[in-house]
C-alpha positions in Angstrom: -26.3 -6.3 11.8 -22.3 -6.9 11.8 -19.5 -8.0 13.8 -15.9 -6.0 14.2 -12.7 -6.8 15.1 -10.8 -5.1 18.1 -9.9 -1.8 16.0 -13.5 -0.6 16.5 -15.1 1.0 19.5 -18.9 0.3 19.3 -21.8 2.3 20.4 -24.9 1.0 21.1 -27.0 3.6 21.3 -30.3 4.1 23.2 -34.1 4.9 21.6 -33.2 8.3 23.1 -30.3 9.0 20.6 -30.8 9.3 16.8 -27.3 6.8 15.2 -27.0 10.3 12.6 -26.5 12.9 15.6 -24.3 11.0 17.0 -22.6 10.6 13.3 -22.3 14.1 13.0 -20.5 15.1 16.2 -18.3 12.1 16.6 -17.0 14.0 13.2 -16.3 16.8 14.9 -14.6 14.7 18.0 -11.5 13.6 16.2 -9.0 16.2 17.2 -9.9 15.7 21.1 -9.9 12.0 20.4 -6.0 11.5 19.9 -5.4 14.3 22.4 -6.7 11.3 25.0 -5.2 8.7 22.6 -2.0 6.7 23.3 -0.1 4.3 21.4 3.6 4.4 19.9 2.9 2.8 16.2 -0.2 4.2 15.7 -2.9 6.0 18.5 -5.4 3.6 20.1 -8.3 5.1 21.8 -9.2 2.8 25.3 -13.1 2.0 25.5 -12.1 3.3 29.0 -10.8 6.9 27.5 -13.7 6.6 24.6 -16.4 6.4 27.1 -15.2 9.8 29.3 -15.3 12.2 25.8 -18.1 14.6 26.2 -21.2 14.8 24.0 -23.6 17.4 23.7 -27.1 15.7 24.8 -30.5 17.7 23.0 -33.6 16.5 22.8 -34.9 14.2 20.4 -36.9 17.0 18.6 -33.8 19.1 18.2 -31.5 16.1 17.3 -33.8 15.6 14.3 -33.8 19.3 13.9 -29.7 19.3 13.1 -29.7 16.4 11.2 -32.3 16.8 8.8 -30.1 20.6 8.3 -26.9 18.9 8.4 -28.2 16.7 5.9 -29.7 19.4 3.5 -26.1 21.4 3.7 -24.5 18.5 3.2 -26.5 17.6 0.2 -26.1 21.6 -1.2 -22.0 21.0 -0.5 -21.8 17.4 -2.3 -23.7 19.2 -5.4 -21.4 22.3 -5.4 -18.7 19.7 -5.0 -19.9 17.8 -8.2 -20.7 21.3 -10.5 -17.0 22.5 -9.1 -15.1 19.1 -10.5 -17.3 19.2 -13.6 -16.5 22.5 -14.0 -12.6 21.8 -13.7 -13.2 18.8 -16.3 -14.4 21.3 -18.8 -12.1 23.8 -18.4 -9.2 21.1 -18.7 -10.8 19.7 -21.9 -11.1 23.6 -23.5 -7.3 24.1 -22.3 -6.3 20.7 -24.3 -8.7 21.6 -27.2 -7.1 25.6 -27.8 -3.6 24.1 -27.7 -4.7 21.4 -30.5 -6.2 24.0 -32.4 -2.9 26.5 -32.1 -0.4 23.5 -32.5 -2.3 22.0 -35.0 -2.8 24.5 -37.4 -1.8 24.0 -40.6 0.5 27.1 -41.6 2.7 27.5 -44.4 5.7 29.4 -42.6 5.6 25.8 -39.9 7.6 22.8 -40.3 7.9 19.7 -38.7 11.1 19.4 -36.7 12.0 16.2 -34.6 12.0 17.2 -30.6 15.8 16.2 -30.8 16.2 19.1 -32.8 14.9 21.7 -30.0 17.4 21.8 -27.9 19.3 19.0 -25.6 17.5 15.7 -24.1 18.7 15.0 -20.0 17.2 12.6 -17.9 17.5 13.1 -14.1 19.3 11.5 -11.8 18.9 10.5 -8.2 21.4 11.0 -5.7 22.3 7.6 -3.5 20.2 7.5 -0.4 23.2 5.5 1.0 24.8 9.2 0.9 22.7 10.6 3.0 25.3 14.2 2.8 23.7 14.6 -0.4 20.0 16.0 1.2 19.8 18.9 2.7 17.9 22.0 2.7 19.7 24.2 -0.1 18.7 23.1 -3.7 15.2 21.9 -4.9 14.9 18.4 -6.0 12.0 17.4 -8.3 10.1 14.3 -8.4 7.3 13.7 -10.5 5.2 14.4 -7.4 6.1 18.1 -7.5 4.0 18.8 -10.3 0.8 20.6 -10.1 -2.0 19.9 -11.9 -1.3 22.7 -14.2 2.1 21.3 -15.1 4.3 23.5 -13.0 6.4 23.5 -10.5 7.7 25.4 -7.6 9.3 24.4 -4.3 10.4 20.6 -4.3 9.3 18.1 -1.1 12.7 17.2 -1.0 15.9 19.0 -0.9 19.4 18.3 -2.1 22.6 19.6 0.0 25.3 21.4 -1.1 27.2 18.1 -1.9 24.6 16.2 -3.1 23.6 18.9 -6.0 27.4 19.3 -7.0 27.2 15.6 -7.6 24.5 14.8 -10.0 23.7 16.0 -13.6 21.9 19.6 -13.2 19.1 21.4 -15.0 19.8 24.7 -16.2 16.7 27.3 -15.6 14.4 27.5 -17.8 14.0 24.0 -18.8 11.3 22.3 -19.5 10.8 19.3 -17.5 8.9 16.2 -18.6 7.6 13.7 -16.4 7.3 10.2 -18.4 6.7 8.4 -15.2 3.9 8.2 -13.0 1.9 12.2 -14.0 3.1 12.5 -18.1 
């Protein structure tokens, strides 16, 4: 037993109705849902609209029938899910441990350099949002947030104008950027 506040559209349901059918296709009801929704902030669903959706009625028998094999693919989903991440965890520690092995060594035609040394340092810059004739649609602008989890990049979220890119310290290609904030 619980209580809710006014953000929540309860359903009682009868001895007729298993709770987990129910489940299952209200999960499947969300895109009709804020068709009939309204609201300007956010969408509200009325009790009034909520109660009019449709809902496929089956027996009891068959109810139990989908659930217990919505369950069971669920279950066969959630453990290909698990094997697929622990999978990618591996694979992420053998890509770290093959470029420690390469970097690390020890050779005698290496030597240690400072990072100074490579080439030049540049930290970004961020154009004035106060300007806003600096964003536009013609040059990519990076954020940490562009990365991938492999470390590269390709089209930026946001975009710099004409102006905007003439105005701020650029990256020549083929750099190597290096988030320190946020994804390092």
């Amino acid at each position: 037993e619980l209580t809710t506040n006014q953000g929540f559209k309860n359903l009682i349901t009868t001895e007729s109705l298993l709770s987990e059918y129910v489940y299952y296709y209200f999960k499947t009801l969300k895109p009709l849902a804020e068709e009939v929704a309204s609201g300007t902030t956010f969408l509200e669903l009325s009790a009034q609209k909520f109660s009019k959706l449709p809902f496929p009625l089956a027996p009891l028998k068959e109810q139990l029938r989908i659930v217990t094999k919505l369950n069971e693919l669920f279950i066969n989903i959630e453990r290909t899910e698990y094997n697929l991440q622990n999978t990618l965890r591996k694979l992420h520690i053998y890509r770290y441990s093959l470029l420690h092995e390469i970097f690390n060594k020890k050779t005698p035609d290496r030597k240690i350099i400072k990072i100074k040394d490579l080439g030049t340092i540049l930290t970004g810059n961020t154009p004035s949002k106060n300007k806003p004739d600096s964003y536009g649609s013609e040059y990519n602008f990076y954020k940490p947030s562009d990365l991938t989890s492999y470390g590269k990049v390709y089209e930026s979220q946001e975009k710099l104008s004409f102006t905007g890119y003439n105005n701020i310290r650029n990256i020549p290609k083929n750099s190597i950027l290096i988030s320190c904030i946020g994804t390092i």
